[in-house]
C-alpha positions as CSV (number, residue, x, y, z in Angstrom):
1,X,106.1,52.5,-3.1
2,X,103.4,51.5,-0.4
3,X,102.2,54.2,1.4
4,X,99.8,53.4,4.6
5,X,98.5,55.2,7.2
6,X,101.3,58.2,7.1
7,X,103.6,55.9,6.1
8,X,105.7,55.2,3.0
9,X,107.4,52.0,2.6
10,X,109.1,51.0,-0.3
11,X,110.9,47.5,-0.7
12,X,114.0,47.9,-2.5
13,X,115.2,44.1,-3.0
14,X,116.8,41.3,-1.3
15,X,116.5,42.3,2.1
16,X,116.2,46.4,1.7
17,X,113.5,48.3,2.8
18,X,113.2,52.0,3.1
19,X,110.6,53.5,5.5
20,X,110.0,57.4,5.8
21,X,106.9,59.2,7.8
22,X,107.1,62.6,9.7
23,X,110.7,63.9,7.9
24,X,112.4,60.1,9.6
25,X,114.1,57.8,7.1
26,X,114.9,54.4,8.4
27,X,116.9,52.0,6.3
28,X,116.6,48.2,6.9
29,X,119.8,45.7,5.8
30,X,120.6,47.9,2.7
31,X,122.8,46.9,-0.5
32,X,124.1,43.5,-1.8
33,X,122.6,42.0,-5.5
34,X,122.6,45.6,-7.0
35,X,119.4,46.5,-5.2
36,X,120.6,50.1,-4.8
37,X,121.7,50.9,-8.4
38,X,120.3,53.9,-9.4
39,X,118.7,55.1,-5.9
40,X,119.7,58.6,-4.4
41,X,122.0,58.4,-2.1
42,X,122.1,60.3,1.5
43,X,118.5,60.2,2.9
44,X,118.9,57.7,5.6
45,X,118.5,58.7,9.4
46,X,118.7,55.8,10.7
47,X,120.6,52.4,9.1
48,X,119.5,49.0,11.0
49,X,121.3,45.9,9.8
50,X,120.3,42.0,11.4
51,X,123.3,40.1,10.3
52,X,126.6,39.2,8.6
53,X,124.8,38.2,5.3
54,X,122.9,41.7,5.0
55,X,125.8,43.6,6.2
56,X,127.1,46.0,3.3
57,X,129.5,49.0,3.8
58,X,128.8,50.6,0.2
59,X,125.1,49.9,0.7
60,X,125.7,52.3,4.1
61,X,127.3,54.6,2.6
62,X,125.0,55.1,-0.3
63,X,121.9,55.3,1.7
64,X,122.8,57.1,5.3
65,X,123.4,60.7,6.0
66,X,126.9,61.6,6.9
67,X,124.8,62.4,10.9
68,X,123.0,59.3,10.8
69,X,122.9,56.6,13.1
70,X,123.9,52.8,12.2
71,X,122.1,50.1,13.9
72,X,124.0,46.9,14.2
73,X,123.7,43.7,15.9
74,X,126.2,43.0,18.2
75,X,126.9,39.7,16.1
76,X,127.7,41.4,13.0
77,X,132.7,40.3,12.4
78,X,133.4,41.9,9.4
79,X,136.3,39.6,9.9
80,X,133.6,36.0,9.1
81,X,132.5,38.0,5.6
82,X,133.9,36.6,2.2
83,X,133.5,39.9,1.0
84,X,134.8,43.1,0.8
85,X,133.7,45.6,3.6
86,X,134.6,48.0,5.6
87,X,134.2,48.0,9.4
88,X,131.3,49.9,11.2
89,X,133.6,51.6,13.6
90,X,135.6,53.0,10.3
91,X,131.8,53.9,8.6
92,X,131.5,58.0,9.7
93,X,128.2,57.2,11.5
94,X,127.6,57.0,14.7
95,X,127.2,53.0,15.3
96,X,125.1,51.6,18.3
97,X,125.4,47.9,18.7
98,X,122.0,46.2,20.1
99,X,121.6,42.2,21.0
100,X,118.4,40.4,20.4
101,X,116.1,42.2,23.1
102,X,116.8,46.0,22.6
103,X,114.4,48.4,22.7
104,X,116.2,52.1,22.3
105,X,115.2,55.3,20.7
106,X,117.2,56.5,17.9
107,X,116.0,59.8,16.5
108,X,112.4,60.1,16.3
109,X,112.6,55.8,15.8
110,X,111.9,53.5,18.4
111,X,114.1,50.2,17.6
112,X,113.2,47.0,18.7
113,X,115.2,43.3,17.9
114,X,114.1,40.4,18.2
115,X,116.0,37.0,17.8
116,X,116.3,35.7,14.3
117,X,118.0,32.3,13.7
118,X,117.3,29.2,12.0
119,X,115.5,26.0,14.4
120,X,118.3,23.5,13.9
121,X,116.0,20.5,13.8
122,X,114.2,22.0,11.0
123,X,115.2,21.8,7.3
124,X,116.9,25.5,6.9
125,X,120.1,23.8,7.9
126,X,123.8,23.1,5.9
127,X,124.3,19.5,4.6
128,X,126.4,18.9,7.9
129,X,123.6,19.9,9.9
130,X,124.5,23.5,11.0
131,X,121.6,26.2,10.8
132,X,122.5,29.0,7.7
133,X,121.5,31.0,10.5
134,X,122.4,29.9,14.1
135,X,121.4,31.3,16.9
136,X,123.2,34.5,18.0
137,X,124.3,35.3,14.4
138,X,121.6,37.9,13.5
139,X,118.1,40.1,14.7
140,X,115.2,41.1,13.2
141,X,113.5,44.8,13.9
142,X,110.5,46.1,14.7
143,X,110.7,49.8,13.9
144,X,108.4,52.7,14.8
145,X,107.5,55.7,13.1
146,X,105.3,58.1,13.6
147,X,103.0,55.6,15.5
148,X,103.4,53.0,13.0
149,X,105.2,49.6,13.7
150,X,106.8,47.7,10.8
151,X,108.5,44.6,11.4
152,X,111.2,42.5,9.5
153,X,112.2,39.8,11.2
154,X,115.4,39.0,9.7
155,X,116.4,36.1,8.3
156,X,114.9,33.5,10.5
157,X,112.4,30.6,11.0
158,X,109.1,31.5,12.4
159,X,110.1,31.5,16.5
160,X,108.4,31.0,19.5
161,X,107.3,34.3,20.3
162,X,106.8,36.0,17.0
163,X,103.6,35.7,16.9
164,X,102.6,37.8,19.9
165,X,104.2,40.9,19.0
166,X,102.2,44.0,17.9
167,X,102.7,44.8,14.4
168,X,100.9,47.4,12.2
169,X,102.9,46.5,9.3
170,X,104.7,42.7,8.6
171,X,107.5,42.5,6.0
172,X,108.5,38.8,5.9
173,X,111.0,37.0,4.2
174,X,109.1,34.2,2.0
175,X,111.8,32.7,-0.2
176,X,112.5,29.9,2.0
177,X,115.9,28.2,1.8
178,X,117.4,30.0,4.1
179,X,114.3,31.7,6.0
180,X,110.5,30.9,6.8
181,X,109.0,30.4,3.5
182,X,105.9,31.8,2.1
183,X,103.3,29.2,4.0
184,X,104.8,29.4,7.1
185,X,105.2,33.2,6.7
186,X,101.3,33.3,5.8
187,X,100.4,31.7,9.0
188,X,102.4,34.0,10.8
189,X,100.9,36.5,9.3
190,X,97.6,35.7,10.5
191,X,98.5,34.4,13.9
192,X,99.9,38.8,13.8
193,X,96.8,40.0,12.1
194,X,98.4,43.2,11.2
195,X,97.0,46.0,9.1
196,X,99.0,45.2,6.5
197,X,101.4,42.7,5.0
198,X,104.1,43.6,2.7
199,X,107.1,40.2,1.5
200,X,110.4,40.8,0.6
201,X,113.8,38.7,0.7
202,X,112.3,36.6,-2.2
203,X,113.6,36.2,-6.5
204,X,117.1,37.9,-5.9
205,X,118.2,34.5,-7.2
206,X,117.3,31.2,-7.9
207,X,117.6,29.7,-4.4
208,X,114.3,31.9,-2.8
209,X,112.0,32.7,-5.3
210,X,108.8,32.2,-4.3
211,X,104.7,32.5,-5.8
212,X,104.2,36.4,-4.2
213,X,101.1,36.4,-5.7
214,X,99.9,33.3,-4.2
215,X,101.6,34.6,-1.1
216,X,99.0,37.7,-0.7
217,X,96.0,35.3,-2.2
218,X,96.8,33.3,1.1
219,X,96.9,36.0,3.0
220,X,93.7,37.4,2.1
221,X,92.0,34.3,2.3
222,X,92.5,34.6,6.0
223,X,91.5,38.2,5.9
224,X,94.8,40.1,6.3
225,X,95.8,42.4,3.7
226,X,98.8,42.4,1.6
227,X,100.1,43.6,-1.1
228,X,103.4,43.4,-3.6
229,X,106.0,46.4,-3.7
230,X,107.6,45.0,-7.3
231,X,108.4,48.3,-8.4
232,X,104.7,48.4,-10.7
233,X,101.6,49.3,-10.0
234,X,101.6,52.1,-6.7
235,X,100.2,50.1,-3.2
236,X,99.0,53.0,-1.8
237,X,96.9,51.9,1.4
């Protein structure tokens, strides 16, 4: 767990991140790869999920209060996933849907999306040329707590636009493949200059894994901190 400025963040795996400060609990794409096994169930006040691949009914349900509120993007069909889920409408949350440029208040969080998607002309596209992730399939979310912005962009290419929003704390995919990989991730983490950068999405399997450590050592060469939640040593900022 990373704890920075009133804030405790803790990166769960895959694409799960839990964020807690002033009694709030905020859940970002939880579940899928087993990332969950073992973790208490029930704290979640808030449940935000970017897209069809991160989308996972159990993962709800283990992490969100019975009175918490699910976050969804609007392009989220149960009926396009190959796997097993359940609805968000049959999930005993309350569900708000949000597109690509919300900004709402849920609780004591203030949720912003941005667009997440992969540039077709680049190389995070499908041997017949279509984008893993198109445009319009999924968000990323900036989410504030407590005064403290984190953002996790989704799974996404780095976008025109990214790299003017104000972030206090950047959690950026880096596995490549599918996303931004770790040097284009860096650079975007500089362009941000937050206070801090924490990567996830990376090593779940063999497809993203990634150098983390050369990841921060790039990072701090530029002079932005960052730092590994692995579930070792304690990140406390």
């Amino acid at each position: 767990m990373i704890r920075h400025d009133g804030l405790e963040l803790a990166w769960l795996g895959y694409a799960t991140v839990r964020l807690a400060a002033d009694g709030t609990v905020v859940y970002l794409d939880p579940g899928r790869y087993g990332v969950l096994d073992g973790h208490d169930p029930g704290d979640g006040d808030v449940v935000c999920v970017t897209h069809d691949h991160h989308y996972d009914s159990d993962g709800v349900r283990a992490v969100a209060a019975d009175d918490a509120t699910l976050v969804v993007f609007e392009g989220v069909d149960t009926h396009r996933i190959d796997r097993d889920v359940e609805r968000p409408a049959d999930l005993p949350q309350t569900v708000r849907r949000v597109d690509a440029e919300a900004d709402v208040l849920v609780g004591d969080a203030v949720v912003r999306t941005t667009a997440a998607y992969n540039d077709p002309d680049g190389p995070h596209v499908r041997p017949g040329g279509e984008p893993y992730h198109p445009e319009g399939l999924g968000c990323g979310f900036q989410v504030t707590l407590d005064g403290t912005s984190v953002y996790w962009p989704g799974d996404t290419d780095v976008l025109d636009g990214h790299d003017r929003l104000d972030v206090d704390v950047f959690c950026p995919p880096i596995g490549g493949a599918f996303t931004m990989d770790r040097h284009a991730a860096a650079d975007l983490a500089a362009a941000l200059d937050p206070e801090l950068v924490v990567p996830v999405h990376y090593d779940t399997f063999d497809a993203i894994e990634a150098d983390a450590a050369a990841f921060v050592d790039d990072c701090r060469s530029r002079g932005v901190d960052a730092v590994l939640d692995e579930g070792g040593d304690d990140g406390t900022q």
